[in-house]
N, C-alpha and C positions, 0 to 999 in steps of 0.2 A: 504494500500500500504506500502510495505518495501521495501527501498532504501540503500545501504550502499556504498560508495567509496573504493576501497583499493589501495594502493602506492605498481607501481610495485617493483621488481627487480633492483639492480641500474643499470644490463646492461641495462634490458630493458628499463629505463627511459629514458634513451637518446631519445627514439623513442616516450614512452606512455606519457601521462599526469595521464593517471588511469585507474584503470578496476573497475566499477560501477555493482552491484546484485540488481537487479528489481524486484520483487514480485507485481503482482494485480492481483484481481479478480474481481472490479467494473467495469460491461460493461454498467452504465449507463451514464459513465461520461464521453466526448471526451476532450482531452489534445490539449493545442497550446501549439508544441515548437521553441522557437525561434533562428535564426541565431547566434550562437557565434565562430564562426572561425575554428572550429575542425572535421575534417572528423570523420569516428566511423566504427569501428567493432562490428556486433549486432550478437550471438549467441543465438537464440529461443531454449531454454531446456524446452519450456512448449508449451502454445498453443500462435502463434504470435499475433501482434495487428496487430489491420487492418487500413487502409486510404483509405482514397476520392480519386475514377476518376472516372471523367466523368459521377458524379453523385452516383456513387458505390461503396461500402465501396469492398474493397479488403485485402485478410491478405497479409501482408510481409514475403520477404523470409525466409525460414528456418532459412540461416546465409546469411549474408549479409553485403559488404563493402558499406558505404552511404559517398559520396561528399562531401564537401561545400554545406550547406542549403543557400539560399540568400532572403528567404522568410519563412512563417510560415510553421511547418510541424504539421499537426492536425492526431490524431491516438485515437485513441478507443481499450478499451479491450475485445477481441471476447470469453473468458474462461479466465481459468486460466493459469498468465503469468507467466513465468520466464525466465529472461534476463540474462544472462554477455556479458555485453558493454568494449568496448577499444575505451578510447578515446585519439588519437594520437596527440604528438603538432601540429600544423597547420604547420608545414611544412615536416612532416614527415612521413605519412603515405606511399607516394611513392616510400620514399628510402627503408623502412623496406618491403613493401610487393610486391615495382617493378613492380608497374603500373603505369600508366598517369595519377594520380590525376587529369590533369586539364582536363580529359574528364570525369570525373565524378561527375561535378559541378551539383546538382540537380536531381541527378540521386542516384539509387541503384541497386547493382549490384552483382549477389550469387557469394558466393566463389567457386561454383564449376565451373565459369567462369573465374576466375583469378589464381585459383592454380589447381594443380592436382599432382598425384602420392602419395607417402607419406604424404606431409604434408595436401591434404586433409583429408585423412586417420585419420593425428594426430587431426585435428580440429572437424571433427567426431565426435572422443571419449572424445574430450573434458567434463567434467562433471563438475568442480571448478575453481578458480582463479587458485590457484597453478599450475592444471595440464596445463592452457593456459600460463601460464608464463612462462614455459618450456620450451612451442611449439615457443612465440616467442621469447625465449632468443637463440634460435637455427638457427633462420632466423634473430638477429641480428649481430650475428656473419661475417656473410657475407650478412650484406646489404650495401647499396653505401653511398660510403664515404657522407662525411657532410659539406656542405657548411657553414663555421663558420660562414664568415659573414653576408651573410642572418638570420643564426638563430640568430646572436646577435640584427640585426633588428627586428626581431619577438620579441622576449621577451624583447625589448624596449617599442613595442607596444603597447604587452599585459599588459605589467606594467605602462605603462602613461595612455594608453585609446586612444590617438588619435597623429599622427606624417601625414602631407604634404607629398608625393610621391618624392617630390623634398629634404624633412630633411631624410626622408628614403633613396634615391640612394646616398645622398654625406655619410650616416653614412657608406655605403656599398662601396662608390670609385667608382662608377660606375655612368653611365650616366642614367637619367630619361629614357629613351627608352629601353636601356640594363636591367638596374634595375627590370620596371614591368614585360620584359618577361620572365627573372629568375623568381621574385618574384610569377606569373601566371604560370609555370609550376609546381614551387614545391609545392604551399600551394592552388593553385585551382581557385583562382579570384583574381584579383586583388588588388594590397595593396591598394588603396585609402577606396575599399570595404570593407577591413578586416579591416583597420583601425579607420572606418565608424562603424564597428559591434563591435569592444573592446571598445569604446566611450560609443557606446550605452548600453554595458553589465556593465558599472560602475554606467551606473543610479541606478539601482536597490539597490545597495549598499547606492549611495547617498542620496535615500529616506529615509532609517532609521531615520535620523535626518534632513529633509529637506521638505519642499513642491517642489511643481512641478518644481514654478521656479528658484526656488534657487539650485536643485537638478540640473538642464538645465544649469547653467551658471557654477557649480562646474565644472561640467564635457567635457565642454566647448564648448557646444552650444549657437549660438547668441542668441537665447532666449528661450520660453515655445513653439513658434512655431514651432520653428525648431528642437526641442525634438518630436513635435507631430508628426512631418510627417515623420522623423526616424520609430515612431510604428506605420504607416501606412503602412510604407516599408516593415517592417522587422515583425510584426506580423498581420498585417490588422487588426487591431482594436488599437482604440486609448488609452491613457494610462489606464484610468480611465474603459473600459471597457474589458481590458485584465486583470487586477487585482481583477478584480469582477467575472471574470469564477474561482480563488481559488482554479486551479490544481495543488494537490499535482507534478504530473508528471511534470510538467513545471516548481515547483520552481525549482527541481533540478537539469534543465539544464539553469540556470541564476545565475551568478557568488555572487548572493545577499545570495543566498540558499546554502552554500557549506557544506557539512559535513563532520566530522569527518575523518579523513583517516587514516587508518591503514595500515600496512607491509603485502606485500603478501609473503608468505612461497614459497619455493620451495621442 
């Protein structure tokens, strides 16, 4: 498997956190990936991976906008893959591509259902980073405006791991009630949830130098318990038996795993 990140555009930053290159061809090994707060743009330039319903391994769309996960997403390589991924800050996916994030909580959804005319055309031909950086440095141009103070919220979040829904709407001046239904339209679930999911993404880091429990009260769980049933939640297996499946795929969507980023060109 080869992975690599790359750092968009600085227009387009505002919007992406990164556009990620997947490469695999092992279809013996199925990936758990886990909930970390960011919707995604998946563009298949090869043959897609598949996942589980209803007992039935199914491939994924061609291209595909995906939700807020709030559970594990397990996927399998059916041939050989190739990916370019966009992963948008959690609150922004909406405003750049001018959907209802919040009804795509758990869901995925083809682009030939959210966009058309042109810019399906330009997504198409998509072939590299670059030429996607193009396409959306051209729809941020005119995406909706940006709610400062929520996103200073958000990357409070992301950078502590965990903030009360109640230190969250006073950082925002707004009332608890107003708060989550902003915060639930623009970024997909609810900030207690998301707040819940940046907590839990800093374990991973923790452990470097830490055991279970000490990793659990770093990051500011009441204890190793309440660590456990977070990976009960958010990947259905418990710590010790999710770190034992050793999926390349899965380190690198947990903040433990990050790599190298480089400039995409335009």
């Amino acid at each position: 498997m080869r992975y690599q990140e790359i750092k968009p555009s600085a227009e387009v930053g505002q919007f992406v956190r990164a556009y990620w290159i997947l490469e695999d061809t092992d279809a013996s090994r199925v990936h758990r990936i886990v909930p970390d707060g960011h919707a995604e743009l998946i563009l298949n330039l090869g043959q897609p991976y598949e996942s589980p319903r209803d007992g039935v391994w199914n491939p994924q769309p061609a291209c595909f906008l995906i939700g807020q996960i709030t559970g594990p997403l397990v996927l399998r390589a059916a041939g050989v893959t190739r990916i370019i991924g966009v992963t948008f800050h959690p609150h922004t996916a909406g405003q750049l591509l001018k959907v209802p994030i919040c009804e795509l909580t758990d869901r995925s959804v083809s682009v030939r259902d959210i966009v058309s005319g042109g810019l399906l055309r330009e997504l198409d031909d998509v072939n590299d980073v670059a030429a996607l950086d193009r396409v959306l440095l051209a729809l941020a141009k005119r995406a909706w405006g940006e709610d400062r103070l929520l996103s200073a919220v958000v990357n409070e979040v992301e950078t502590s791991g965990f903030l009360s829904v109640g230190e969250m709407a006073d950082r925002a001046a707004l009332s608890p009630r107003q708060f989550e239904r902003r915060f639930r339209q623009a970024v997909g679930i609810p900030p207690k949830l998301f707040s819940r999911m940046q907590r839990f993404q800093r374990v991973f880091g923790a452990l470097e130098g830490a055991g279970w429990a000490d990793a659990a009260i770093e990051c500011g769980y009441y204890d190793q318990a309440h660590l456990i049933r977070d990976f009960q939640e958010f990947a259905g297996k418990p710590p010790a038996a999710l770190l034992a499946e050793n999926s390349d795929l899965a380190r690198h969507f947990v903040s433990h795993f990050s790599n190298t980023v480089v400039t995409a060109s335009r």
